[in-house]
N, C-alpha and C positions, 0 to 999 in steps of 0.2 A: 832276700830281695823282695821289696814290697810291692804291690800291684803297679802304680806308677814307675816307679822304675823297668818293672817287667815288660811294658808297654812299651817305654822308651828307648829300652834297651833292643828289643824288636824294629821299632820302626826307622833308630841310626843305623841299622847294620844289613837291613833287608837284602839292600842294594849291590851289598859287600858279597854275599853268600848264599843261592837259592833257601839253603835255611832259615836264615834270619839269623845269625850267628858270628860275632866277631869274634873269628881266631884269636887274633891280636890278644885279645881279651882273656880268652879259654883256658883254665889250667893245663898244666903236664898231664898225659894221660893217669886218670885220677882211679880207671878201672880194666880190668882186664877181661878177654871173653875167648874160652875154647870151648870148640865142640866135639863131642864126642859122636862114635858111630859105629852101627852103621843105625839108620834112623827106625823108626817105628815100623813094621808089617802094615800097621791098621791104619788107612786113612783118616783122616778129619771124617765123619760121615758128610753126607746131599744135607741131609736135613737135620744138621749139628744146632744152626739158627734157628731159634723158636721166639712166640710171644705168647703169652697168657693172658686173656680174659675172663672176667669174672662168668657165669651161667646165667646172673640173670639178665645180661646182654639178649640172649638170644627171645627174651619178651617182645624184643623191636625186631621181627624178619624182615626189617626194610636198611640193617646195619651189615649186619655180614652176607652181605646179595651182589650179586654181580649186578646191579644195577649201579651201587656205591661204584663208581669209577675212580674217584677222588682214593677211594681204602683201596681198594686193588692196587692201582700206579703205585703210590705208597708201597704196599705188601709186596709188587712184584722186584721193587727197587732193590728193598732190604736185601731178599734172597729169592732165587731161583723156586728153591726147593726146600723150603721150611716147615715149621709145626710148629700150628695155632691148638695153645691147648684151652681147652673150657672145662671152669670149676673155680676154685676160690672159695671165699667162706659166702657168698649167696649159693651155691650150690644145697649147702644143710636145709635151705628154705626153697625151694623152688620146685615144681611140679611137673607132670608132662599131661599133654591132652593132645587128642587127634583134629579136635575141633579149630578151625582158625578164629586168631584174637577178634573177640568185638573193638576193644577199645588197646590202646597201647600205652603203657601206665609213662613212660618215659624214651627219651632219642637215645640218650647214651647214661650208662652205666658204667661208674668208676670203681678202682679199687676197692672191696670191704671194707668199713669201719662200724664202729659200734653206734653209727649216726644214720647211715645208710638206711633207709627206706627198700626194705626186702622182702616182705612179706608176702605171702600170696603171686607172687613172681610165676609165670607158666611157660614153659617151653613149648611150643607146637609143632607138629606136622609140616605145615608151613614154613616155620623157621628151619629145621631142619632140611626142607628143599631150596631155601633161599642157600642155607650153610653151604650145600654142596655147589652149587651155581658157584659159589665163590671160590671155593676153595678148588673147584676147575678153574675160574678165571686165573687165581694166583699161581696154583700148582703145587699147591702144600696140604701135608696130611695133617691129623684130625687128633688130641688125645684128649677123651671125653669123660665127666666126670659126674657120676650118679649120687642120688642123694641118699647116704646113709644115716647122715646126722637125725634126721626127722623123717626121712621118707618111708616109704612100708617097700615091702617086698613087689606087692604086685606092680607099682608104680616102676619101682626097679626094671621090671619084664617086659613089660608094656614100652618102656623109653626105650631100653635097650634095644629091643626088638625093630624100632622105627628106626633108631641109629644106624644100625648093622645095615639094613636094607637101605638107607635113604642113601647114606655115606658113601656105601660101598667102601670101592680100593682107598678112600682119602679115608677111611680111619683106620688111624694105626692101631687102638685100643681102649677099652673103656677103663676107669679107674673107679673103684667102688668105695666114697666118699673121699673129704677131702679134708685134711688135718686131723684124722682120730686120735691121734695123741694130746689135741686140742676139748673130746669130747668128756672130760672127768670134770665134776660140776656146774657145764655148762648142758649137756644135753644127756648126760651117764651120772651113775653114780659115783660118789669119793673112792672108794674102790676100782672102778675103772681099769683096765690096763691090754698089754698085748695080746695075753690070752685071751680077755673078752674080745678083743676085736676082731682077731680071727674066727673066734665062733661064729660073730654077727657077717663077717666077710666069708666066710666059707657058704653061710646060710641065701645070701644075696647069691655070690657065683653057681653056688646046685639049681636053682631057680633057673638063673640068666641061661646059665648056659644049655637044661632041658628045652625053653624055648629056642632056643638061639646055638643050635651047636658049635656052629661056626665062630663062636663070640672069641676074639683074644682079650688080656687083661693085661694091666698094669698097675703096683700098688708098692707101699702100700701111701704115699703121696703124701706124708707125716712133716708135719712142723720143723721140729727139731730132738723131738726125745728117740732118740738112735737104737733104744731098745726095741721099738716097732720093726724097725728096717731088719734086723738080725731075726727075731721073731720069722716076719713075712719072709725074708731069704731060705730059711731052714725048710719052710713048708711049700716053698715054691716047687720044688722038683716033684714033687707030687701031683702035679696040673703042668702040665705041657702047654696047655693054652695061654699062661701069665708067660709074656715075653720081654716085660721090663721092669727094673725096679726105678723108683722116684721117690725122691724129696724134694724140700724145701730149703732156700738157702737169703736170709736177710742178712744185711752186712752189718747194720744198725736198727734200733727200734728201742722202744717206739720211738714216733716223731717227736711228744713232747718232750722226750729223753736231753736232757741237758752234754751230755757226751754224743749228743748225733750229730756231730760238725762234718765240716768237708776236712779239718784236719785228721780226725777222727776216720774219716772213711779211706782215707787216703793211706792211711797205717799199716805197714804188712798184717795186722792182725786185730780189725777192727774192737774193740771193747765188749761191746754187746753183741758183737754176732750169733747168728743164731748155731753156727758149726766151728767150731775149734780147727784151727791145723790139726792140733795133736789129736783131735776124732778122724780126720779122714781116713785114716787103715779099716775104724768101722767098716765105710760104704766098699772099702776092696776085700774085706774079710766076706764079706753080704754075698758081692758078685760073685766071688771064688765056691761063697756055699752052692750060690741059687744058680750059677754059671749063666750069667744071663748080664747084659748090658745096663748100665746105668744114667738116668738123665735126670738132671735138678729139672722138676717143673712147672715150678714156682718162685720167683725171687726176685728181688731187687736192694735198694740202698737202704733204705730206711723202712720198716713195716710201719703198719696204722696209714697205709695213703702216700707215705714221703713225706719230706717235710722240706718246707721253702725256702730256698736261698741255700739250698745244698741237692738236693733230689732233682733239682731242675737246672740244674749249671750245668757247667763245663767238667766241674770234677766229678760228678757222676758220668761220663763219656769215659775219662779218661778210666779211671776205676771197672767201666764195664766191661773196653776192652781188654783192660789188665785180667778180669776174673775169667772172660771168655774164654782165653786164651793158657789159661790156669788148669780149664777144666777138658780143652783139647788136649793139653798135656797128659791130664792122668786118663788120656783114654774116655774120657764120658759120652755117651752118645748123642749129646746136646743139653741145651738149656733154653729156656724158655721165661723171658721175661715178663713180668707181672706190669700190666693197664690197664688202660682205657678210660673213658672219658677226660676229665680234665683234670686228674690226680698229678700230685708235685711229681712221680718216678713215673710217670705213664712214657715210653717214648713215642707215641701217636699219642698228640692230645688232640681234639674239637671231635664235629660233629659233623652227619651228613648237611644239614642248614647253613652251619657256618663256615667250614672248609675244615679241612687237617693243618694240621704246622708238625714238622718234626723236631723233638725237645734234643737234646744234646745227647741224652742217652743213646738216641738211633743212630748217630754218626759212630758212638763204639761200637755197636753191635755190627756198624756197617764194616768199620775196621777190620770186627775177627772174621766177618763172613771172608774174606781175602784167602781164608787157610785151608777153605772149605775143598775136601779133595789132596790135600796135601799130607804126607806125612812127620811128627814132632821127631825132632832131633834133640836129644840135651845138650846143655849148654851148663858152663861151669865159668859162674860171672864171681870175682873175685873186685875187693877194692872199691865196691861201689857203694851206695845210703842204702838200708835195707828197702826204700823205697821206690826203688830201681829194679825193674825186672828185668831180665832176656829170656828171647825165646826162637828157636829157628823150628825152618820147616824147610824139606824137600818133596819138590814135585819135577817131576821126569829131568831127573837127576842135576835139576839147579837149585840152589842154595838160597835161601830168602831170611835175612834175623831180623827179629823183631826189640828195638831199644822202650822201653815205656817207664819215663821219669817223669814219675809222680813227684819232684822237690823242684824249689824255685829257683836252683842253678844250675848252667846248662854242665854237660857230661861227655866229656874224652876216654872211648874205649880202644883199647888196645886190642888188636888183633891176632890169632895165630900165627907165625913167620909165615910169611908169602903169600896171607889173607888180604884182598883188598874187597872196598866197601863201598858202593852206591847208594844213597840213599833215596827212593823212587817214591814213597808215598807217607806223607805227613799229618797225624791228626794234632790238631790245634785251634787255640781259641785265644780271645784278646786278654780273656785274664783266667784265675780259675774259677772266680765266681760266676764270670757271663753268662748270661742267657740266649743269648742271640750270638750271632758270628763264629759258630763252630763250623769250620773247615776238615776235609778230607783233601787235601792238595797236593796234586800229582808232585814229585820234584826230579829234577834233571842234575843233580849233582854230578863231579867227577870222584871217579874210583880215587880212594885214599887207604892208606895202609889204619887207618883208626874208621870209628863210627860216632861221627857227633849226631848226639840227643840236645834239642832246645828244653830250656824249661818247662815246666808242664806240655810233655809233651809225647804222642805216641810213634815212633818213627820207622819205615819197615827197611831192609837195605836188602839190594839186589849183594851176592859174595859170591869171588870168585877163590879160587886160589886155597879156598878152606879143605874140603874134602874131596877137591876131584872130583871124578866123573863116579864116586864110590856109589852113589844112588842108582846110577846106570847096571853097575858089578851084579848087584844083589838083587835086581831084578829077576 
């Protein structure tokens, strides 16, 4: 189905079916979905929802300050209770002083690239008090990232130090640099690897933490080479203070990559991704060593910035909350997506001058924030394009699945016997490349023994009749 048609097909049938969706039309149910149980122990964590900004943001302490009104409403929108984290590749370049800025080199600061003007970048005192004002106004904690690539030790002590005290309860942890698996021929030598980096990360934490006993950690914040993460796992139970481990997760990259399409991202298994399906047991192997919780926190669609006419659509929404909801599933304790300023994948683009807009991306992450507090249920979706996912969740003992069809034909799921299906809340947009007009819409449908999915589309359904009051039992 081609974009016109898509449209069309939408705007004959609106009328017909809070969905947008003519039965008439709709194949035989084309997929089937049971669930199994009883659901997860562990909730969705408060602060599952995250965003990432690059560090040398905090150059401007006139951006993240509770004066910013316009970023607050925004941040308070998305989530209650989130995690902003700072670091990115201006992190390797940036500084700390107690002094406040003379001059402020720039308003907003976008994602890293190899174009980016980052030199000399300084973090203050200042900014760090603006940080917290904010990070009260919004209600979200803090995950902060020091500069190993280029910085020294004492600089390390010094920032930290200010962190810990200024932050207080909003920081969750410091993270001591940011991509080392990134640092072989760029800022290390060709030899380079996990053993060095630990050296140099063990050498940074004895410091921080003589100053700052109180300090917790998180690390070890890595690109994509998985042998860091096992490394830093094995040696974590040796420091009680590291409470998290982190990575990076790009779905495509780079931007000029001829394979970074929307159809491409839309893929159960994007091409260039930066993490394989078949790696994931990695990051569960990690946890299991280092017994300690795990959070992507850093990532988005395309690295190098995003790239245009896919990073800034409709199919990065839908793709966000598809992944979000991937990583509630295996238990992660959040994610946190990569912005700011006016990059193709930022989901806050503008500036305090010119206002904010929210890019399409934010209406996925608005989607998954729905689960936040809920417990994953599996599901066992049979019949359907591998580009179809399901996904449930129970919260005090109601039943909620989640349909997200990623293809351009709408989708008939067949239910459990004596399962029936509301569908109450719908993400969607005019086509998949749009930029503008992405909707979250509430819907009022009647219970049906199936679950229609529109086209590109993300759909949640209230279920009855599936497991009983089994969530209540197990309490």
């Amino acid at each position: 189905m081609d974009r016109r048609k898509f449209i069309a097909c939408l705007a004959a049938t609106a009328a017909a079916d809070p969905l947008g969706i003519s039965f008439a039309e709709l194949p035989q149910a084309n997929a089937s979905l049971s669930f199994e149980s009883p659901p997860s122990s562990t909730p969705v964590p408060i602060d599952f929802v995250g965003l990432s900004y690059e560090s040398a943001q905090l150059a401007n302490p006139n951006f993240f300050s509770a004066k910013n009104e316009a970023l607050v409403r925004i941040f308070r929108e998305l989530s209650p209770r989130g995690n902003l984290r700072l670091g990115g590749g201006s992190s390797n370049y940036t500084t700390y002083s107690n002094q406040a800025p003379t001059t402020i080199p720039f308003e907003v600061f976008g994602p890293d690239t190899s174009k980016t003007v980052k030199e000399g970048t300084i973090t203050s005192a200042l900014a760090l008090r603006t940080l917290r004002e904010f990070l009260d106004a919004v209600g979200w904690s803090c995950l902060y990232g020091l500069n190993l690539g280029q910085g020294t030790v004492e600089n390390a002590v010094h920032e930290s130090a200010a962190v810990h005290e200024i932050l207080g309860p909003r920081l969750l942890a410091l993270q001591i640099g940011n991509e080392p698996d990134s640092f072989r021929r760029r800022f290390r030598s060709e030899s380079y690897g996990p053993s060095d980096f630990l050296v140099e990360w063990d050498r940074f934490h004895a410091a921080i933490v003589a100053a700052t006993p109180q300090a917790k950690f998180a690390g070890p914040d890595i690109s994509n080479k998985l042998s860091y993460l096992t490394a830093f796992a094995q040696e974590a139970p040796k420091h009680p203070d590291v409470i998290l481990l982190t990575s990076h997760y790009y779905a495509m990259g780079p931007a000029s990559s001829p394979v970074a399409t929307i159809e491409n991202l839309l893929s159960p298994d994007p091409k260039s991704a930066t993490l394989k399906p078949k790696d994931l047991h990695v990051i569960a192997e990690a946890q299991q060593a280092a017994h300690l919780p795990y959070r992507m926190s850093e990532g988005n669609s395309c690295w190098d910035g995003g790239k245009a006419g896919v990073s800034d659509t409709f199919a990065s929404a839908l793709w966000c909350a598809d992944y979000m909801l991937q990583c509630a599933a295996r238990e992660w304790s959040g994610v946190n997506m990569h912005g700011g300023g006016n990059g193709f994948y930022t989901p806050i683009a503008g500036a305090p001058s010119t206002g904010f807009i929210r890019r399409p991306e934010y209406f996925g992450i608005k989607f998954a924030q729905r689960y936040i507090g809920s417990r994953f249920v599996r599901t066992n979706l049979a019949g359907a394009d591998p580009r179809v996912n399901a996904f449930a969740f129970e919260r005090l003992g109601r039943l909620e699945m989640v349909l997200i069809n990623k293809t351009s034909e709408p989708l008939r799921c067949g239910l459990p016997s004596g399962a029936k299906a509301s569908a109450c809340l719908r993400l969607g947009a005019p086509a998949i490349d749009a930029k503008q007009g992405v909707q979250l819409t509430v819907t009022h449908d009647r219970y049906r023994p199936e679950a229609i999915a529109g086209p590109y589309t993300a759909t949640a359904f209230h279920v009855e009749g599936a497991l009983g009051d089994m969530g209540r039992r197990d309490r």
